[in-house]
N, C-alpha and C positions, 0 to 999 in steps of 0.2 A: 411846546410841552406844557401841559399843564400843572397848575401847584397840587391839584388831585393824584395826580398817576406819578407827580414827583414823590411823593410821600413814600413809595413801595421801594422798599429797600432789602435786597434777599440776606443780609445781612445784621440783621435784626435781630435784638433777643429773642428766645422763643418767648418770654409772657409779653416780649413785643410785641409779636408776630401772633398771639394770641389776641394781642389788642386790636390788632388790624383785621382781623377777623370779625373778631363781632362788631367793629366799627364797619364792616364793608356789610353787616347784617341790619346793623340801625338804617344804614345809607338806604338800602334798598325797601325798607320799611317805610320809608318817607314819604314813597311812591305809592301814588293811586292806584295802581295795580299789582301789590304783592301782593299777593293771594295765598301762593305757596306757604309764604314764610308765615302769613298771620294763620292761616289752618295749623303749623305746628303749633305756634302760640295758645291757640285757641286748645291743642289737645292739652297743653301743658298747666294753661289757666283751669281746666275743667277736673285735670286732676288736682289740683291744688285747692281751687272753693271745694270739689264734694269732700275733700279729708276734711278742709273745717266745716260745713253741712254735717259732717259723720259727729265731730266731735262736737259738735252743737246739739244738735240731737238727742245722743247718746246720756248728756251732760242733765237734760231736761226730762226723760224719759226714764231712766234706771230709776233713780231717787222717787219719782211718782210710782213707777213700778212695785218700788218693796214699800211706800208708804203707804198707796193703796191697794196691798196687796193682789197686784199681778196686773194692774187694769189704769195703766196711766188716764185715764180719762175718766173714772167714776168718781167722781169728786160728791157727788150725792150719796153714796154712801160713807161718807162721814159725818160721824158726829156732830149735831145741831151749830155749836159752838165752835167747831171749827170751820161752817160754813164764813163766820161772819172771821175770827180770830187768822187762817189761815190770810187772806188777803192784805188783812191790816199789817202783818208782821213784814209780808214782802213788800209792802208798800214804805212800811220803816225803813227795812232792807235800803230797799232802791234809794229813798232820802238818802240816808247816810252815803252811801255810793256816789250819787251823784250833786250834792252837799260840796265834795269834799274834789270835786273833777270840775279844772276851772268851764268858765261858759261856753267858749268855743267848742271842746272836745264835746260836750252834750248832745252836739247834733247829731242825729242818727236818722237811722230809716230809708225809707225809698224817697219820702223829698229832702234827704241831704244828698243821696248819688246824684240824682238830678240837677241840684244845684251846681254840683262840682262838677259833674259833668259838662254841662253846660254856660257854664261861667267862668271858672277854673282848669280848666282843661285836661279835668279825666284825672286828677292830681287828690285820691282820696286820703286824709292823715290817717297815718294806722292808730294813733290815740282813741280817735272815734269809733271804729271798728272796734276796736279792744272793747271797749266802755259798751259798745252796741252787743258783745258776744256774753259779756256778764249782768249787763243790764237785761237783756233778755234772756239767760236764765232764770235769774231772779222774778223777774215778772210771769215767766211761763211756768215756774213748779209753784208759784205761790196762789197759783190759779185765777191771776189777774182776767178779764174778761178781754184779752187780747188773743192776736192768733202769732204763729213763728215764719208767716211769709216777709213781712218787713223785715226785722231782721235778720233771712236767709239771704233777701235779695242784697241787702249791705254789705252781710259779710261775703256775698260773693264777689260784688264787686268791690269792696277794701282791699281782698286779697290781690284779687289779678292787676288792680292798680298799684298796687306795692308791689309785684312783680316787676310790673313795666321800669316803674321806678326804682328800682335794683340795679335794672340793667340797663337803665336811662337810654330807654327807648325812647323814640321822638313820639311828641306826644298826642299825633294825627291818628297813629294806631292804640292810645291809651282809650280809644273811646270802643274801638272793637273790642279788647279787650277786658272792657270792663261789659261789654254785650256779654261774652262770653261766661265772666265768671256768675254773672246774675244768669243766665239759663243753665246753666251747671249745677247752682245752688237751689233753683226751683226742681229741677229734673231729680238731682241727690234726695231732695228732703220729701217730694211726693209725689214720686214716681211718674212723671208727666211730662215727658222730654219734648213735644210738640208743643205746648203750653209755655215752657221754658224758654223755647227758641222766638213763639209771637209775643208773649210779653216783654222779650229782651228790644225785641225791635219796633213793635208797638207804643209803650207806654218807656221804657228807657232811652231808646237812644232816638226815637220818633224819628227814624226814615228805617226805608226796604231798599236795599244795594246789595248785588251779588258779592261784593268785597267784604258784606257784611255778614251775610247771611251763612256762608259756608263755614265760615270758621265758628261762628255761634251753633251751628249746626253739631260740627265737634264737638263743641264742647259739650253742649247738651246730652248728648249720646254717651260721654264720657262718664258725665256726670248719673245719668241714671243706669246704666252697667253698673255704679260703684254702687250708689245706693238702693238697686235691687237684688244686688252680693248680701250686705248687710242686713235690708229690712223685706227685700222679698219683693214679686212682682203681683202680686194681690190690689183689686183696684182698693179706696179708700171704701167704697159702697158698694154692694153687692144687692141691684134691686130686680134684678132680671129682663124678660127684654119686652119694660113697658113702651107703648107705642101710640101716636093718634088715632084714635080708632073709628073717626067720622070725619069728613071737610065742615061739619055743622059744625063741631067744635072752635074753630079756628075765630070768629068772632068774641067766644066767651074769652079765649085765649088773649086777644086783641085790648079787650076789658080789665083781663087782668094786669096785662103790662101798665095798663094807666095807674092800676093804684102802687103797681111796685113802684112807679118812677116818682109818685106821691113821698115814698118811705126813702127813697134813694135821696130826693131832693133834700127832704126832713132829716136826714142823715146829715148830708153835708152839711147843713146850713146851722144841726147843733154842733158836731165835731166845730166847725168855725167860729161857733160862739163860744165854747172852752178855750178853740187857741187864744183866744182873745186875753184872755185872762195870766197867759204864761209871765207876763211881768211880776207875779207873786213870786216868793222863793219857790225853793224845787222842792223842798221838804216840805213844807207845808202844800205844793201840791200833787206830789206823791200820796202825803195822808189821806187830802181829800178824798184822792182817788182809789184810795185802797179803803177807807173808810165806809165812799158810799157804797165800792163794789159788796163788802162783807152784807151791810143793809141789806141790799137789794138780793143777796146769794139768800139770807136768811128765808127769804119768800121763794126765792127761784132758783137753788142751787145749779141747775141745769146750764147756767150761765158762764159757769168758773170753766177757765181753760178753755180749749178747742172745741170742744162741744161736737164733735163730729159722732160719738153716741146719738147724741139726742137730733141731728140731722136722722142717723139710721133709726129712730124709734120714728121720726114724723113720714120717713118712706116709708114702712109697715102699718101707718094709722094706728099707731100706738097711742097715740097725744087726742083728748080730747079735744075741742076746739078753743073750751076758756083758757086750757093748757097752751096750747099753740101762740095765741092772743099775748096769755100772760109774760108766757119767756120770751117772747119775739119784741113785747115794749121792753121787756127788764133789759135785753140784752143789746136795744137798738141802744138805750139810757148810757147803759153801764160803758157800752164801747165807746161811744161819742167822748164822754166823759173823760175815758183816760186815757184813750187817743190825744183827744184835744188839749191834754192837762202836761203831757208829754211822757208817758209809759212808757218804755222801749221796746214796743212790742207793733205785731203786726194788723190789718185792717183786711186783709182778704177772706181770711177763714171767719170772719166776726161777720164778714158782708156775705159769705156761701151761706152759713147760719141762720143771718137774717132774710134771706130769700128765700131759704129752705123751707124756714116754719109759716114764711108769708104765703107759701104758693100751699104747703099743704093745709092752710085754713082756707085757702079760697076754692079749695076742693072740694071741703068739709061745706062750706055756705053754696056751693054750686050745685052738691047733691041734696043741700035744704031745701031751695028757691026752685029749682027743676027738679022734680021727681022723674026716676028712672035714666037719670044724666049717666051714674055712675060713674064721676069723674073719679080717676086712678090717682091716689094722695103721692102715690111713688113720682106718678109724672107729671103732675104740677109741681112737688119739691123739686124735682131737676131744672124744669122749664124756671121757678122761682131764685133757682141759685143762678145761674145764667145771668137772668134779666137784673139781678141785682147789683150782680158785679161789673156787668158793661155798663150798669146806667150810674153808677157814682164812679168808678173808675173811666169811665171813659174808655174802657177798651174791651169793643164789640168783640172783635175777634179772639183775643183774648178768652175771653169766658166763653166762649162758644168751644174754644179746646179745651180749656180745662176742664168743664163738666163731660164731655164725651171721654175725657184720660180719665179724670177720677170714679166714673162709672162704666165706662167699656160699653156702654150702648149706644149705637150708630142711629138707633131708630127715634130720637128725641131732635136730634138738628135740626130739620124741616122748621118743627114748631118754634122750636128755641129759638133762632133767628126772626123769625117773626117776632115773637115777644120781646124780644131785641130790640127791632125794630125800633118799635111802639114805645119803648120804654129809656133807650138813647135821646129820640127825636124832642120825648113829651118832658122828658129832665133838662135837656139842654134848652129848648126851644118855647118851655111857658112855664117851666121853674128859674130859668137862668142860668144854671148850676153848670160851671164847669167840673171837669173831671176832680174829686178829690185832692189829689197828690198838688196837679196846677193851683187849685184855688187855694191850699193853702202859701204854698211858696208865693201867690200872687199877694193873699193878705198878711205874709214876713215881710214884704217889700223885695223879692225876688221875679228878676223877669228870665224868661225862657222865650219867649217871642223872636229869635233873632232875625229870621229870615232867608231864603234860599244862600244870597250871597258868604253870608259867615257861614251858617252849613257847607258850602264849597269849598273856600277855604280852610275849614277847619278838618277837611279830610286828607290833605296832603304839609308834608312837612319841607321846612326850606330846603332842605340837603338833595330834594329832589327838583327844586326849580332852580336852586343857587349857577353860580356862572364859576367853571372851575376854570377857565380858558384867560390864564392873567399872568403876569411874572409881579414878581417882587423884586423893588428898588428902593436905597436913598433918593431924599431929594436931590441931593449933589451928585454929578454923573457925570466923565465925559462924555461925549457926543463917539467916541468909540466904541466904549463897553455899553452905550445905550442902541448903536449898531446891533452888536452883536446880539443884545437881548429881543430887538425888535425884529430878529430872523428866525425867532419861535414862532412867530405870526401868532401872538396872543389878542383879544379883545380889549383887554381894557391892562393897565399898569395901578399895581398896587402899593403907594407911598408907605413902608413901612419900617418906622424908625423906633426904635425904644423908648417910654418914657414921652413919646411924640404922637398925636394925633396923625390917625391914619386916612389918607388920604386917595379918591377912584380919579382914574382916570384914563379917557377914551388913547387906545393906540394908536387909531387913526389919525387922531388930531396932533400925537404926538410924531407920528410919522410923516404927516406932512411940514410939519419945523425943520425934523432933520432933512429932510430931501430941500432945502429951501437957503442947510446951511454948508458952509465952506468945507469942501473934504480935508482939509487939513488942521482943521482947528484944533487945539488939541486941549484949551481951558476947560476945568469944572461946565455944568450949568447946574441953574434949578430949574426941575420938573415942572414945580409950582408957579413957575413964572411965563411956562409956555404958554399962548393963547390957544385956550379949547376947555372945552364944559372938564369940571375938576369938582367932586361932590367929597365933602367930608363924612365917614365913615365912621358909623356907628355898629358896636358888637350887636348880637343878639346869638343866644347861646343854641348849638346844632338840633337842641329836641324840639325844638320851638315848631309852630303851623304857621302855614303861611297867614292866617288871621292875624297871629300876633306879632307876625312880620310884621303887617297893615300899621297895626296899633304902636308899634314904637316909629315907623317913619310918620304915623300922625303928631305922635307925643313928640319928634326932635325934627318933624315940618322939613324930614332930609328925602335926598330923592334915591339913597342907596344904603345898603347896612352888610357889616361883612358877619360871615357865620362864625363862629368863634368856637375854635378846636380847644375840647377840655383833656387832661389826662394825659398829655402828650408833650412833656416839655424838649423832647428831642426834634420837634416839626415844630412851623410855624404855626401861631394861632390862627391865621386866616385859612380855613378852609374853601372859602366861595367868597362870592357876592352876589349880594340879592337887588334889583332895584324897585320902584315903583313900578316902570315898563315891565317887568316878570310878571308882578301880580297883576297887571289889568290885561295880559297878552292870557293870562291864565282863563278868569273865568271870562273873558269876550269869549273865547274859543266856542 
């Protein structure tokens, strides 16, 4: 009989018998293949980030609303002086806010998920998220030159991992879950549920597994149902259905990915020389950066906020070319800048922006240089936002969905992947430039490099490889009642005394002692004394991954650890044992 299926006692309180429930819910979470259970997960995380996506939103949007009367986005039409004054004040704002929020809590954005993700295992502080939900309102109604993807993809996954951690779920499944609330919160805040599902697995949790995919799928779907209830299913662009109108085209096209990857590389590389600078206090560079924003708004208001206005003015050829030129340096400046300085605000809508106006000047210069080209300024701003976003983010596929969601035309992909192409290959491969998010966490001093085997490991939890097949004993025993125990036919006997280090040990080896001794003996023995492999036992607590199984049989150089039952003082704390032999019998497989 096992210590597992000993635990079930029909006799049980009910909020016992509640316990045993969603304990018999984590167990099977553990496992490489719940599927079932993390698809609910996934519906429930998805409604949970798009309510805070809604209220995040809502939060940023109303107050622009009646401040710019009716038109969250026209930030040029205001008053000369408010161009440069608005910025400065939220940038005080943010100071004092973040002044006053010790260091740790400061980290936000899409490379704090990833770190935690990936280092910490899916375990995000709600401190942070909080700080990230007010930190970026402050920055987005004060018309900082940032976007609200970073901080949606945070607070998606802040929430769902504070879910997990509610329910102290094991924390194999903390990392689907935090897939899910990050496509939930992209899907909620801009209607792009396909976008939301490849960036969750693309650029967050970097792998593709069905175990992962479906329940991020959920959630996505959840998440844009809610927030096209609220804000409607209208794409963000509405440019009709421009298309490549010749195979001649596709060289100039070729051309232009080269200079996007030019701006993409020049991007990183200044956003990187701001991080550099984060050792200053926050308030002074907050100022900085609310300072220079105001500056630079004074010449190019077009820059404050999302800017997805003046994206729809350079599809129509509304923007002259010095125009294009001019807001496309002010806004590459201004982003870099307070990205790099540490704004709580996002980098994707800054980088659709900056490819937007890039692609529609090189329309404007293609219809200079070739007379009678007629290149469509709609569809080089698509093809420009695209290439922008894959070649400093590092994720092709990504921006190849998001520009077809946030414009509803199918007829741009062909090209768009091409420019892709060109424009990944030539940033990665003769600029250097890794993907934004990586290269900064690379110069924090953060590694994300782990490797197939920890990725392996860290998809399954002990409670699914542990050994429940054991009895529990003192070390003192006759050789009678240690008869009778060894006619469970268990694996292994588990030394467990109070107050006393617990001790594994093989039943075989203890079964070949008794067969060896005198049927009538009827003295004590110790366990501890029988000859055969005897590992001292180390806890590691039920949510754990088998990764971090690894890391504490490294850290105590043992060759066994027992799982360790929380919440339950009416059962014993051993719920398993784990050994070395578990994890390498795992990934050999």
């Amino acid at each position: 009989m096992s210590e597992h299926s000993a635990s079930r006692d029909p006799g049980l309180h009910p909020k016992h018998r509640l316990q045993e429930l969603l304990d018999k819910f984590r167990h099977r979470l553990a496992h490489l293949d719940a599927l079932p259970q993390l698809t609910i997960l996934g519906f429930i995380c998805g409604l949970a980030a798009a309510g805070v996506i809604i209220a995040f939103r809502l939060s940023i949007d109303l107050p622009l609303q009646f401040f710019l009367q009716g038109d969250s986005e026209d930030f040029e039409s205001l008053a000369a002086y408010w161009h440069f004054a608005l910025p400065v004040l939220g940038a005080v704002a943010l100071g004092v806010l973040l002044h006053y929020t010790p260091a740790s809590q400061r980290q936000v954005s899409v490379g704090h998920v990833l770190d935690r993700l990936h280092n910490h295992q899916g375990k995000l502080p709600a401190r942070n998220w909080i700080v990230q939900f007010f930190g970026g309102i402050l920055a987005l109604v004060s018309g900082q030159s940032m976007g609200r993807e970073g901080p949606a993809v945070h607070l998606g996954a802040g929430i769902a991992s504070q879910l997990g951690q509610w329910l102290r779920l094991p924390n194999n499944c903390l990392r689907t879950l935090i897939g899910c609330g990050v496509a939930s919160a992209i899907a909620a805040s801009f209607n792009t549920p396909m976008a939301g599902v490849i960036f969750s697995m693309e650029v967050i949790l970097m792998e593709y597994t069905i175990a992962g995919f479906i329940p991020v799928m959920m959630a996505s779907v959840t998440g844009a149902v809610i927030g096209r209830m609220m804000f409607g299913a209208e794409p963000a662009f509405s440019v009709g259905p421009v298309q490549l109108q010749d195979l001649w085209s596709l060289p100039i096209i070729a051309l232009a990915g080269l200079v996007i990857a030019f701006f993409a590389a020049a991007f990183i590389r200044l956003q990187l020389f701001f991080n550099r600078q984060q050792h200053y206090p926050v308030f002074s560079r907050m100022l900085v950066a609310g300072v220079a924003t105001g500056a630079i708004a004074l010449l190019y208001p077009e820059i404050l906020g999302i800017g997805y206005d003046t994206i729809d003015a350079a599809m129509h050829g509304e923007l002259a070319l010095h125009m294009l030129l001019g807001i496309l340096f002010a806004k590459l400046i201004a982003t870099a800048l307070s990205g790099g300085l540490g704004v709580p605000g996002g980098v994707i809508g800054p980088l659709l922006f900056i490819g937007g106006l890039l692609g529609g000047a090189i329309a404007l210069v293609t219809n200079l240089l070739i007379p009678g080209d007629t290149a469509n300024p709609s569809f080089y701003v698509l093809l420009g936002m695209g290439a922008m976003m894959a070649a400093a983010l590092n994720a092709p596929l990504t921006a190849l969905i998001t520009v077809f969601e946030l414009t509803h035309n199918p007829y741009t992909i062909f090209p768009t992947m091409l420019m892709i192409v060109v424009t990944v290959l030539t940033t990665r491969q003769l600029f250097r430039c890794d993907g934004l998010f990586i290269a900064q966490l690379e110069a924090n001093g953060f590694n994300l490099n782990h490797g197939p085997v920890r990725q392996a490991l860290n998809r399954v939890g002990v409670r699914s490889m542990m050994e429940t097949q054991f009895i529990r004993s003192n070390n003192r025993i006759t050789l009678t009642q240690l008869r009778q125990r060894l006619q469970q036919h268990p694996t292994w006997l588990v030394i467990d005394e109070p107050e006393h280090d617990k001790y594994l040990l093989a039943a075989a080896d203890i079964s070949a002692f008794v067969d060896n001794c005198d049927p009538e003996q009827a003295e004590e023995i110790k366990l501890l004394d029988i000859p055969g492999r005897k590992w001292l036992l180390k806890p590691i607590h039920q949510q754990a991954s088998l990764y971090e199984a690894q890391l504490e049989l490294n850290q105590y150089k043992a060759d066994a650890l027992y799982v360790e039952r929380e919440n339950a003082p009416w059962l014993s704390p051993v719920m398993g044992v784990i050994t070395q032999e578990h994890i390498s019998n795992f990934y050999r497989v």
